[in-house]
N, C-alpha and C positions, 0 to 999 in steps of 0.2 A: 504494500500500500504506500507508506511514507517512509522514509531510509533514514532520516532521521528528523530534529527537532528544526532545524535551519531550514527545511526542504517547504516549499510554499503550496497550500492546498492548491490545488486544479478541479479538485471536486468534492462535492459533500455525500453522504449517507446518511439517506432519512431511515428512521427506524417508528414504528408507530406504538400501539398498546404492546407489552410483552402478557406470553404467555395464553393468545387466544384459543390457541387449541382447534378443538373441532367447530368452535362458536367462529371461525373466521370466517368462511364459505357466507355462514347465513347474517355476517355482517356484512358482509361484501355484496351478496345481494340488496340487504334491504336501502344501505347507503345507492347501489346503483338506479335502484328504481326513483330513491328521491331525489337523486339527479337527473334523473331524465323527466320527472314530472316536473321539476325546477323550471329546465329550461322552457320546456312544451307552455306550461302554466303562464312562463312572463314571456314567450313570443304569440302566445294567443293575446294576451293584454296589447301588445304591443299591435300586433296585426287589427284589432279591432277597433281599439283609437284612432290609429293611422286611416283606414279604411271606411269608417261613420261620421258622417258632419254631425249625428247627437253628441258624438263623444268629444266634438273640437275645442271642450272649454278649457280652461289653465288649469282645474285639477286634475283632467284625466292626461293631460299631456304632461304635465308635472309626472303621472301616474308610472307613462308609458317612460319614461327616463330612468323613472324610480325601478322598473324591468330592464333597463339596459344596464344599469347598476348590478343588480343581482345577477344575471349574466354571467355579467365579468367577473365576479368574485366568484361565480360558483365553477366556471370554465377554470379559472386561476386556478383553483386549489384541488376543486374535488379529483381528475384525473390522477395526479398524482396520489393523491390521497386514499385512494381507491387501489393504486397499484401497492404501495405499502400495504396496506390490511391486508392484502391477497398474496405476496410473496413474503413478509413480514418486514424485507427491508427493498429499498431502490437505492441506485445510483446517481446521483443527478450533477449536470458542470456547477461547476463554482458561479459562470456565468450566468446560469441559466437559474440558478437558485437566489442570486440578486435580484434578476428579473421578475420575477416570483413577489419577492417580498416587495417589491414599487409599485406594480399593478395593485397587491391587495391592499398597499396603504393610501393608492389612488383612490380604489373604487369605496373604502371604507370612508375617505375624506367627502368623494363626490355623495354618498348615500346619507352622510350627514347631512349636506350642502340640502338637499332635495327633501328632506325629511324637512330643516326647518322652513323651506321655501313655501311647502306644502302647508305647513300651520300656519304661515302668515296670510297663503291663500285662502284660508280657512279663515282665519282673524279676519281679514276684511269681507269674506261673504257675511259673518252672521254680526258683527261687529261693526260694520258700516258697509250694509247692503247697497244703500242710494248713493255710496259714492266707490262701488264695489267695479261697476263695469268701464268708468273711466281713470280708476289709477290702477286695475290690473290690464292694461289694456296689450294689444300684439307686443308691442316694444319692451316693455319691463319681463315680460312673457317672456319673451327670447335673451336679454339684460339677465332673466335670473337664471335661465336653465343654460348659456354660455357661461356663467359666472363658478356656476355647481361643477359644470365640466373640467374647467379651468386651474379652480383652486386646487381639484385632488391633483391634476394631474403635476402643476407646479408645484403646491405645495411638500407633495411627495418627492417629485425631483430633487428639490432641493436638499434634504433629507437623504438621497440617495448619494448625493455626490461626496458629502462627507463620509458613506458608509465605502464609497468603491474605493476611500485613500485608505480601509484599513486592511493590514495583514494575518493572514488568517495560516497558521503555523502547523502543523503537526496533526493537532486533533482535529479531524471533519468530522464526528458521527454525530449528527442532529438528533435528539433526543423527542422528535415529532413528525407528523403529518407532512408539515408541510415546513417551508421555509420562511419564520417567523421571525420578528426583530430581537427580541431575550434569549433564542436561541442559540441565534447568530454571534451578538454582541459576544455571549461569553465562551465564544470560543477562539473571538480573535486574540490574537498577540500583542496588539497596539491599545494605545490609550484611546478609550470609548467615553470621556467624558463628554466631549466636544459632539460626539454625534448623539447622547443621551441629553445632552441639554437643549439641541435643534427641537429634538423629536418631540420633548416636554414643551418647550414653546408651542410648538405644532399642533402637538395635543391638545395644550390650554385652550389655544386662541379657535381651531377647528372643530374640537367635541365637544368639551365643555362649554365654551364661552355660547355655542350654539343651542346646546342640551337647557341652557339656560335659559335663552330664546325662545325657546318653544315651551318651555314652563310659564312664562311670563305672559306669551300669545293665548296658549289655553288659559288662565290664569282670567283675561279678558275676556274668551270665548265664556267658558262656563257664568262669569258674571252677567254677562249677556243673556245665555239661557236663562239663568235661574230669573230676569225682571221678564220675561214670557209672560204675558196672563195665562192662558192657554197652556193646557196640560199638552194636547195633540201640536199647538205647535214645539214648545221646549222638545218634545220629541222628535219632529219632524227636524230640528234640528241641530241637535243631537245626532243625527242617525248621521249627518253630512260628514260628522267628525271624528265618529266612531272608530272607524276602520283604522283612517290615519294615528289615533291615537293608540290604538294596538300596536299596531306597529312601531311605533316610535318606544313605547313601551318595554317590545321585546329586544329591538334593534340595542337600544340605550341599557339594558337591565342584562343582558349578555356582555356587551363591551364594560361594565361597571364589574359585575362578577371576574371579570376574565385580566383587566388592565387597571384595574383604580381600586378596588377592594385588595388588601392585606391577603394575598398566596399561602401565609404560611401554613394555614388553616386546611390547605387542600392536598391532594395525593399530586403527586406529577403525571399519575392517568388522569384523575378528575379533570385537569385542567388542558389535557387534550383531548379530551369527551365534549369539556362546553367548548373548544376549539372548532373540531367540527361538526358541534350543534350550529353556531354562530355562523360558517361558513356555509354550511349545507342545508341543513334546517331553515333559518330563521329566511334566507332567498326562495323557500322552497312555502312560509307561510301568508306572503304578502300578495301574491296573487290567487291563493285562497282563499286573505280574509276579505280582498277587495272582489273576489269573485261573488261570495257567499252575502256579505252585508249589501255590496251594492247592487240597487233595484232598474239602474241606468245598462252597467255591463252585464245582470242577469237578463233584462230582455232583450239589451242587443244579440248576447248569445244566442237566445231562442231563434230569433230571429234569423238568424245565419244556421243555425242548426235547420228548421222548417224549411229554410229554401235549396239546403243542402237537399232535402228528401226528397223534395216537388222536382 
């Protein structure tokens, strides 16, 4: 493998759960099918916004982003991720496993970006309806969902560039799924301080500082509902914001558990179980909940289902 301590990785070894046994096979299955329902799930979202001028408003096009999002993360990781569980360990370039790790801190920054875009689109429908349709208007529209795209992908570059100047010596054997930033960090050779305090800025000002945002938006929304006279309206809208708030829910209370809540508490399996829950799972429950709650993409479905038959 390596000849000795001076000699510079050229590639890592991902290794996943030890010790699956006969349970590998039937996890290798059930992770494949949530993959593929993943994808299927958020290019049906996607194909059906794109395709219905019902679906042309700023939260389902918000919607259809928030599926090219999940995508990508779930394209990023799960392959890999799936060949580990199935042979217990892979091979993968040094390169190619950088690569890895900027796309999912892209697509994590951009799936932020579009969660809070999507509350504030929310905060101005129920929050100021009568001045709902001229300041969300095409332009802010496209201003916000170029801005979502933008930041993960800069943001994360940035971030990268300090990670490609460090040297990674001797030990490759990833102790996970996939190619993750605590991973990696503690296997280089070089001083990680410098790219552990980018990544904390990054984090602050991209998760948190947004996680906050959308506290504050709900925060306005529910105030809103709750001066409703009307029981049927507070519901009616309520339901508007439901879904999104699931999601943001799971999205935000996975990344808390896994990066900002105290590790010590946990197994080093546990915290590659909610690894790829996060990665696989939670892209795999957003076109669900938005399938299942919303009464706009349920009847479009029908509707493309009925004429698929005729």
């Amino acid at each position: 493998m390596l000849k000795d301590n001076h000699t510079m990785v050229t590639e890592f070894i991902l290794v996943g759960l030890h010790n699956l046994h006969s349970y590998r096979i039937l996890i290798f299955i059930f992770l494949t099918i949530m993959y593929t329902v993943t994808i299927a799930g958020n290019v049906l979202i996607i194909v059906l916004v794109s395709t219905n001028h019902q679906l042309q408003s700023p939260m389902y096009i918000f919607l259809s982003h928030l599926s090219f999002a999940d995508i990508l993360i779930s394209t990023n990781i799960s392959p890999n991720a799936l060949q580990v569980i199935l042979l217990g360990k892979i091979t993968i370039p040094a390169a190619n496993c950088l690569t890895q790790l900027y796309f999912f801190g892209a697509s994590a920054i951009i799936e932020s970006c579009l969660l809070t875009v999507m509350s504030y689109d929310r905060y101005l429908a129920i929050c100021k309806p009568l001045h709902y349709s001229s300041v969300m208007n095409y332009r802010l529209l496209q201003y916000l969902v170029i801005w979502s795209w933008t930041s993960g992908f800069v943001v994360s570059g940035i971030s990268h560039i300090f990670i490609l100047n460090l040297n990674f010596c001797s030990i490759n054997v990833i102790d996970h799924f996939f190619c993750d930033l605590a991973p990696i960090l503690e296997l280089s050779c070089s001083d990680t301080s410098s790219v552990q305090i980018v990544v904390s800025i990054a984090a602050t000002f991209m998760s948190l500082f947004q996680f906050v945002l959308v506290i504050i938006t709900y925060i306005c929304i529910f105030t809103s509902i709750l001066q409703i006279s009307s029981s049927k309206g507070r519901q009616k809208a309520f339901s508007t914001c439901s879904a999104h708030l699931i999601v943001v829910c799971m999205f935000y209370g996975t990344m808390i558990i896994l990066y900002i809540a105290p590790s010590k508490g946990y197994s080093v399996n546990l915290n590659k179980i909610l690894s790829v829950l996060n990665t696989v799972v939670t892209p795999l429950f957003n076109p669900v909940i938005y399938t299942l709650r919303n009464k706009d993409i349920r009847v479009t479905l029908k509707k493309k289902c009925s004429c698929g038959r005729s």
